[in-house]
DSSP file (Angstrom, degrees, kcal/mol; ACC not computed):
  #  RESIDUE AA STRUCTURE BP1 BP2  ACC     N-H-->O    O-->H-N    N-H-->O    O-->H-N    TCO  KAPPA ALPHA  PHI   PSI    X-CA   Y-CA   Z-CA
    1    1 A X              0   0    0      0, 0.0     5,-0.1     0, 0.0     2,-0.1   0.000 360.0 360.0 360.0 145.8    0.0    0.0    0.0
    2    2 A X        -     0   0    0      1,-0.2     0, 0.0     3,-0.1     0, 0.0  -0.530 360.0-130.3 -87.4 160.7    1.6    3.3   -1.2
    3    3 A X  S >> S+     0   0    0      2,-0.2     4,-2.1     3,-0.2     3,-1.6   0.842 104.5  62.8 -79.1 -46.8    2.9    5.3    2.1
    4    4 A X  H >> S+     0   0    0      1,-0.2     4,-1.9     2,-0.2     3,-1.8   0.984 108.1  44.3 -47.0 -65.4    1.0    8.9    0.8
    5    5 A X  H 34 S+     0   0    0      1,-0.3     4,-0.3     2,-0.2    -1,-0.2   0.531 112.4  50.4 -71.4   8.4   -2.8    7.0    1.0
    6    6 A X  H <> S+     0   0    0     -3,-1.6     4,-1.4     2,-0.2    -1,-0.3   0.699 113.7  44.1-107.9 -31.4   -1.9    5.4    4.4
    7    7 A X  H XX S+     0   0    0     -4,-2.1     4,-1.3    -3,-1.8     3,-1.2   0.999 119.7  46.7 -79.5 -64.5   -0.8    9.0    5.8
    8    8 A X  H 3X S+     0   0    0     -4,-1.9     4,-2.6     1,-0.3    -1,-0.3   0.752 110.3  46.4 -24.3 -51.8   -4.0   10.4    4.1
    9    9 A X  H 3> S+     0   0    0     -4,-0.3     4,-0.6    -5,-0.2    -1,-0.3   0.789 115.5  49.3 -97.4 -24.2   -6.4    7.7    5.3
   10   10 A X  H XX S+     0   0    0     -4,-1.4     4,-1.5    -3,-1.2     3,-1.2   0.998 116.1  46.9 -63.0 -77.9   -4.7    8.2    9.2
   11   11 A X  H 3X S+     0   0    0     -4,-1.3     4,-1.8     1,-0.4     5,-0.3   0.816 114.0  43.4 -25.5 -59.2   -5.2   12.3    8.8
   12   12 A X  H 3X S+     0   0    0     -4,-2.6     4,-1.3     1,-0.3    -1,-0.4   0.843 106.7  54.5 -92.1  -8.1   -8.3   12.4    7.7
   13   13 A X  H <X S+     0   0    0     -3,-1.2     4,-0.6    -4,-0.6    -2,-0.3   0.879 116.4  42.9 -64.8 -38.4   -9.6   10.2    9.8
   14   14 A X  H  < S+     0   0    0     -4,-1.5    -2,-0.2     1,-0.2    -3,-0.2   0.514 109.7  57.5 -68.6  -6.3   -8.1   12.4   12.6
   15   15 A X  H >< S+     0   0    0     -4,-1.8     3,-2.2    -3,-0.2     4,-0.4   0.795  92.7  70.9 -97.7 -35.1   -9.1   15.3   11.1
   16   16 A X  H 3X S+     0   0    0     -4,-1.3     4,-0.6    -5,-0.3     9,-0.1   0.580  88.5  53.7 -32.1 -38.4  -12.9   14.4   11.0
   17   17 A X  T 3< S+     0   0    0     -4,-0.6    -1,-0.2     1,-0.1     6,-0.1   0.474 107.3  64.6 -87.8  15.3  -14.3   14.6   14.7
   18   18 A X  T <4 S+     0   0    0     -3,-2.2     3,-0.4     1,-0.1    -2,-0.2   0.759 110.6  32.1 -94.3 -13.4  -12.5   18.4   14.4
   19   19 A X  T  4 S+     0   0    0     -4,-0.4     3,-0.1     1,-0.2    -3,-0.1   0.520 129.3  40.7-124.0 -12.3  -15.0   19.7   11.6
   20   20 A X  S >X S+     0   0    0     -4,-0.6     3,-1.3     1,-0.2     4,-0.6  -0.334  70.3 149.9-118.8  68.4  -18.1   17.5   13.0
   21   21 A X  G >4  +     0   0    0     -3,-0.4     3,-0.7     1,-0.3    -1,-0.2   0.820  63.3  56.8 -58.2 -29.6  -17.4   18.1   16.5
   22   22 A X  G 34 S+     0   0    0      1,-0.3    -1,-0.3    -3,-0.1    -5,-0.0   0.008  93.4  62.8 -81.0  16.8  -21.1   17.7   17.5
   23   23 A X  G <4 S-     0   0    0     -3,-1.3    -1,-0.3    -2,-0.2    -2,-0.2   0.221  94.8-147.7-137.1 -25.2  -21.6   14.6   16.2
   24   24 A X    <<  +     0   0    0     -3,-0.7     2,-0.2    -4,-0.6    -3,-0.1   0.947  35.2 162.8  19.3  68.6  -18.9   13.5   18.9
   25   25 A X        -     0   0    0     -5,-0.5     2,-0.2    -9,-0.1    -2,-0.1  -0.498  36.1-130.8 -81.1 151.9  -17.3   10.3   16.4
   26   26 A X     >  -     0   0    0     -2,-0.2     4,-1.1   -10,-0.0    -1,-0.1  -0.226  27.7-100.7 -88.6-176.9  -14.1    9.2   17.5
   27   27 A X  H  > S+     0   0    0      2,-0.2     4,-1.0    -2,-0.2     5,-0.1   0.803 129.5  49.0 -84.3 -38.8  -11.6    9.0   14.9
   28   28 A X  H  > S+     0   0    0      1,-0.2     4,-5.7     2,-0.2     5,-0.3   0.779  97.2  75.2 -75.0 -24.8  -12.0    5.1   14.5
   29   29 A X  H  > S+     0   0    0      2,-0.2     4,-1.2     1,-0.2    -1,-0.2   0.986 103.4  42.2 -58.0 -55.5  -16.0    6.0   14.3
   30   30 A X  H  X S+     0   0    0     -4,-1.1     4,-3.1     1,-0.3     5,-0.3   0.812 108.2  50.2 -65.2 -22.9  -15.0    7.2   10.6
   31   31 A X  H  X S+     0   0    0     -4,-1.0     4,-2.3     1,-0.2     5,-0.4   0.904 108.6  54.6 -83.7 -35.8  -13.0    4.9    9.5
   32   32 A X  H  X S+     0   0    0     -4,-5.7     4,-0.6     2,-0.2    -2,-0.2   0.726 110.1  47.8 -91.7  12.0  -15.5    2.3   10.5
   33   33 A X  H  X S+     0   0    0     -4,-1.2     4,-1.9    -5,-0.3    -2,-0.2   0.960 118.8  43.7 -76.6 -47.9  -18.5    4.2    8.4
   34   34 A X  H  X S+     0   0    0     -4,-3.1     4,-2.2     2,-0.2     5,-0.3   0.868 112.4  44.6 -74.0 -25.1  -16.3    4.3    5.8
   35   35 A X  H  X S+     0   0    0     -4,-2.3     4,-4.6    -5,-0.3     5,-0.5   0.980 117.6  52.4 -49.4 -69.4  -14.7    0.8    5.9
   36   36 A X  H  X>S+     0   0    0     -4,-0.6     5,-2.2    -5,-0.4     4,-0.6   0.777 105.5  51.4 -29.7 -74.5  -18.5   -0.5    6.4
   37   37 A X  H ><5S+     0   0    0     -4,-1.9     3,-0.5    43,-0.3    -2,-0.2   0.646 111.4  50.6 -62.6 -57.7  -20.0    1.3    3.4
   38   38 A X  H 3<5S+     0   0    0     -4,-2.2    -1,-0.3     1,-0.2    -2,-0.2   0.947 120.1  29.8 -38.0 -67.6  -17.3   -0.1    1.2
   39   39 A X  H 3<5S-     0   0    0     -4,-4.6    -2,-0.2    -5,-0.3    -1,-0.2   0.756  99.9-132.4 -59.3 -14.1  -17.5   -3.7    2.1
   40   40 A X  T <<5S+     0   0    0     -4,-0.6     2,-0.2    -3,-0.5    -3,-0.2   0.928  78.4  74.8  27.2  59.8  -21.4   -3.4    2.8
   41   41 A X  S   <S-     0   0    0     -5,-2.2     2,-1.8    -6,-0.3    -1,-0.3  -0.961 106.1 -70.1-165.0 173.5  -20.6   -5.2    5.8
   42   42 A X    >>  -     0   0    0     45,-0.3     3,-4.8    -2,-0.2     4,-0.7  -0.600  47.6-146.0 -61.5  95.8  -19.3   -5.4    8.7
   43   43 A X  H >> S+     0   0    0     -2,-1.8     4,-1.8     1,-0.3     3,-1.0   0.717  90.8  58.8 -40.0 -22.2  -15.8   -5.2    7.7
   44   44 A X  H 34 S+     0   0    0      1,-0.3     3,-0.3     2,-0.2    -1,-0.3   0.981 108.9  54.9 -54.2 -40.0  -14.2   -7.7   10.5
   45   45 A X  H <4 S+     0   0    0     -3,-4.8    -1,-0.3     1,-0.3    -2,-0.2   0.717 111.5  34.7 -91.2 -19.0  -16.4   -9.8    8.9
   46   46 A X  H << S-     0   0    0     -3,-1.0     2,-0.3    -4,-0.7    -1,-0.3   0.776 133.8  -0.4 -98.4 -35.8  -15.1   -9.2    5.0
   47   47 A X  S  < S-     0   0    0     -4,-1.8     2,-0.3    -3,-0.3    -1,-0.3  -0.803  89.5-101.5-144.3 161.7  -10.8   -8.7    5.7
   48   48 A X        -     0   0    0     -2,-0.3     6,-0.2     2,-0.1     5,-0.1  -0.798  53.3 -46.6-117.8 172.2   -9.0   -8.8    9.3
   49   49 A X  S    S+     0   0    0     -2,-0.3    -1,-0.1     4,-0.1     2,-0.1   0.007 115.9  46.6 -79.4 149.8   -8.0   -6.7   11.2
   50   50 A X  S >> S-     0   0    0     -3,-0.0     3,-1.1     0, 0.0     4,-0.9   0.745  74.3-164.2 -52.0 136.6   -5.9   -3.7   10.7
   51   51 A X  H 3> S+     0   0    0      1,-0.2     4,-1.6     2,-0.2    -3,-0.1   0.912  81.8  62.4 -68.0 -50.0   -8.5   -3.2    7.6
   52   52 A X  H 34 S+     0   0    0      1,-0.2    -1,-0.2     2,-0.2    -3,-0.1   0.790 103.0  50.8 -46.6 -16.8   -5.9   -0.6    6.0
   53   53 A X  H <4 S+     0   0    0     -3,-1.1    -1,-0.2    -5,-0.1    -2,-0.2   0.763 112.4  43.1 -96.1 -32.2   -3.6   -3.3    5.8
   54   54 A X  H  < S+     0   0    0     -4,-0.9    -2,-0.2    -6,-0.2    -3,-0.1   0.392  83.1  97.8-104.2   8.8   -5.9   -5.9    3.9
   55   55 A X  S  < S-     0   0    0     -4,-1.6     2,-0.3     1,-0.1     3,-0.1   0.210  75.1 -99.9 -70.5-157.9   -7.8   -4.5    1.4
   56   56 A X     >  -     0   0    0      1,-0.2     4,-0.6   -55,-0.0    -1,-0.1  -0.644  41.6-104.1 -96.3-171.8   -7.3   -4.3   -2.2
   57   57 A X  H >> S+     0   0    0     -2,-0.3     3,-3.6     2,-0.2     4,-1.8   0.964 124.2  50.9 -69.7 -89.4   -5.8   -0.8   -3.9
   58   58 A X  H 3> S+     0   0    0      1,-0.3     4,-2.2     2,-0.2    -1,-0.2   0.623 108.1  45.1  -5.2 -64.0   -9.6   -0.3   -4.9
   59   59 A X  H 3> S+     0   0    0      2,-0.2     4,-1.8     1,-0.2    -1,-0.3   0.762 119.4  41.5 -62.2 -39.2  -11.3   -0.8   -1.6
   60   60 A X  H XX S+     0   0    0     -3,-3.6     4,-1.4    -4,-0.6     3,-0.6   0.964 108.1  61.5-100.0 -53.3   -8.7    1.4    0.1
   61   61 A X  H >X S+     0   0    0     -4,-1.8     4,-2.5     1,-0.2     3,-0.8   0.906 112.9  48.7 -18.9 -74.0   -9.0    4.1   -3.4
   62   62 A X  H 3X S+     0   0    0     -4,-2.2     4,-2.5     1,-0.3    -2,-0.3   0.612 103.3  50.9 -69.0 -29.2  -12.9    4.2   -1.9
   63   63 A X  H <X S+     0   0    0     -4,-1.8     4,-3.4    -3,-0.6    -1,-0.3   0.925 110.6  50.9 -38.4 -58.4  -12.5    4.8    1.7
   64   64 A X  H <X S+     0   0    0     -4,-1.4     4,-0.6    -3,-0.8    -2,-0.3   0.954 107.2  51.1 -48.3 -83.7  -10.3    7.7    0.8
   65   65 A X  H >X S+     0   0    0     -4,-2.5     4,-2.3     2,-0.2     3,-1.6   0.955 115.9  50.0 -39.8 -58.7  -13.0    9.1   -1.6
   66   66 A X  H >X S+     0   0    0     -4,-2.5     3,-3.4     2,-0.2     4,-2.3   0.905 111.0  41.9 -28.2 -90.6  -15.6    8.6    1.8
   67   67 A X  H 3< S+     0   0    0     -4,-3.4    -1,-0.2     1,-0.4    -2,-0.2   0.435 119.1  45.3 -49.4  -5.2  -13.8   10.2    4.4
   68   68 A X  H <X S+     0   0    0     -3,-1.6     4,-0.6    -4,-0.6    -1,-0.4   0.711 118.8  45.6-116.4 -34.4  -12.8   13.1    2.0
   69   69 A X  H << S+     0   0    0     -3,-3.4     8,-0.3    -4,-2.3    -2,-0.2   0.711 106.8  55.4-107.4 -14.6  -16.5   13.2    0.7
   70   70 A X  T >< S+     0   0    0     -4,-2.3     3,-1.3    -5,-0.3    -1,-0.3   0.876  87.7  78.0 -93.8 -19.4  -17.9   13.0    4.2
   71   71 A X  T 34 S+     0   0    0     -5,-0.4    -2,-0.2    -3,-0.2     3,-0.1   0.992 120.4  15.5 -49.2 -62.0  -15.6   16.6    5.4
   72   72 A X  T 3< S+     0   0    0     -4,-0.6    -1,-0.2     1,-0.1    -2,-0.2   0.080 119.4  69.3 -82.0  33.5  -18.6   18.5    3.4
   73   73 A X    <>  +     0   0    0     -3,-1.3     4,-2.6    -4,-0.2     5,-0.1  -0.489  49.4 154.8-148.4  70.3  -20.8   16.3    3.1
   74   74 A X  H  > S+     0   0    0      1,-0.2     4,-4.5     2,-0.2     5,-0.2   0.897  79.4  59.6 -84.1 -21.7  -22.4   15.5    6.7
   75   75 A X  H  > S+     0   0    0      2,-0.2     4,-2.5     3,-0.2     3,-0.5   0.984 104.9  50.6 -52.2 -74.4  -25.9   14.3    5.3
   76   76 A X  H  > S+     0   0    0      2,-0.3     4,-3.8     1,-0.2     3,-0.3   0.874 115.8  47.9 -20.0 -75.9  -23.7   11.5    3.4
   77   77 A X  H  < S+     0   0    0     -4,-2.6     4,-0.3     1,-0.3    -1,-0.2   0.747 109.1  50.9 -44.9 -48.6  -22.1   10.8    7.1
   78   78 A X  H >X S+     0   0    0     -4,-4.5     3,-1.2    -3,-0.5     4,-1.2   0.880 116.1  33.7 -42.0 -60.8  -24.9   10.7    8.7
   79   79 A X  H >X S+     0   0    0     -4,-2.5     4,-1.3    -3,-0.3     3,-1.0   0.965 115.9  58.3 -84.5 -24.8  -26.9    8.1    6.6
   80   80 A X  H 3< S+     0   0    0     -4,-3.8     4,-0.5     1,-0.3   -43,-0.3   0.644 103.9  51.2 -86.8   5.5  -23.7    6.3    5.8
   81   81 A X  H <> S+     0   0    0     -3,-1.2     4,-0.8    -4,-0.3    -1,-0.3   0.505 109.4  54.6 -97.8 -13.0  -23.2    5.8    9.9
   82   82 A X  H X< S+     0   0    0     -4,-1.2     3,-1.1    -3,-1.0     5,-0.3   0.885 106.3  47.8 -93.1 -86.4  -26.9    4.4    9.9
   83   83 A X  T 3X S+     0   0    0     -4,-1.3     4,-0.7     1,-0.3    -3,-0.2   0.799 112.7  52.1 -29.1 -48.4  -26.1    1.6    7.0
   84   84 A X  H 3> S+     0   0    0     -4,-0.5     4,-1.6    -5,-0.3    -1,-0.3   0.903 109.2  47.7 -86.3 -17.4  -23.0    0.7    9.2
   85   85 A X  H X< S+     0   0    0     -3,-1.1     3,-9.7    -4,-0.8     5,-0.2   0.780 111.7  51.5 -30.2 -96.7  -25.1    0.2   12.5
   86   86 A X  H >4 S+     0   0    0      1,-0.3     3,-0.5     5,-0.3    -1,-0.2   0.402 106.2  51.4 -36.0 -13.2  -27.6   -1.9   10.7
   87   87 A X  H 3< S+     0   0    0     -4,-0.7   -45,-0.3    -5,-0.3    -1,-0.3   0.774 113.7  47.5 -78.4 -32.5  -24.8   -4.0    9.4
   88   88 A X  T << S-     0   0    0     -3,-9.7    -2,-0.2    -4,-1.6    -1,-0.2  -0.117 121.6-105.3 -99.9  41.2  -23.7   -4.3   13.2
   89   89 A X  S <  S+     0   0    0     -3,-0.5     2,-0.2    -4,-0.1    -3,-0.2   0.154  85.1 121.0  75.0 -25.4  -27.1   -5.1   14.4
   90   90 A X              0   0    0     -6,-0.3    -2,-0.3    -5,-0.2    -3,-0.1  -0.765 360.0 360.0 -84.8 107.5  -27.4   -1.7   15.8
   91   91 A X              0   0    0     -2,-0.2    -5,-0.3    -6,-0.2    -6,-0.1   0.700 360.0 360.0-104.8 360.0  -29.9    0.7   14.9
């Protein structure tokens, strides 16, 4: 996995509970909306664990496109944290 999209997909996942602070996600909270929404699963349940580590190029391309689309985009965050609940049973 190239070293830039791993620094990227760590940043902005740490930069994400600073621009929805009200929402009060953890950092790991994003990563698993986006992770979900990609696999349309529970990811544990599609690769193991660390998920950054096992994906394909693709999979990992789309995360990246998430987490950058969900800094403006909080409607998107929002429904796409409701699809990974329901994937974890949760509503």
């Amino acid at each position: 996995m190239d070293t830039g999209k791993r620094k990227l997909y760590f940043s902005l996942g740490n930069e994400l509970p600073k621009i929805h602070r009200h929402l009060n996600f953890d950092n790991h909270c994003y990563w698993r909306i986006a992770l979900d929404n990609t696999m349309q699963a529970k990811w544990k349940d599609v690769v193991p664990a660390p998920a950054y580590k096992n994906i394909s190029e693709e999979q990992f391309d789309h995360v990246i496109h998430l987490l950058k689309s969900y800094k403006g985009d909080e409607q998107l965050l929002i429904e796409h944290n409701r699809i990974s609940l329901a994937y974890r049973g949760k509503k």
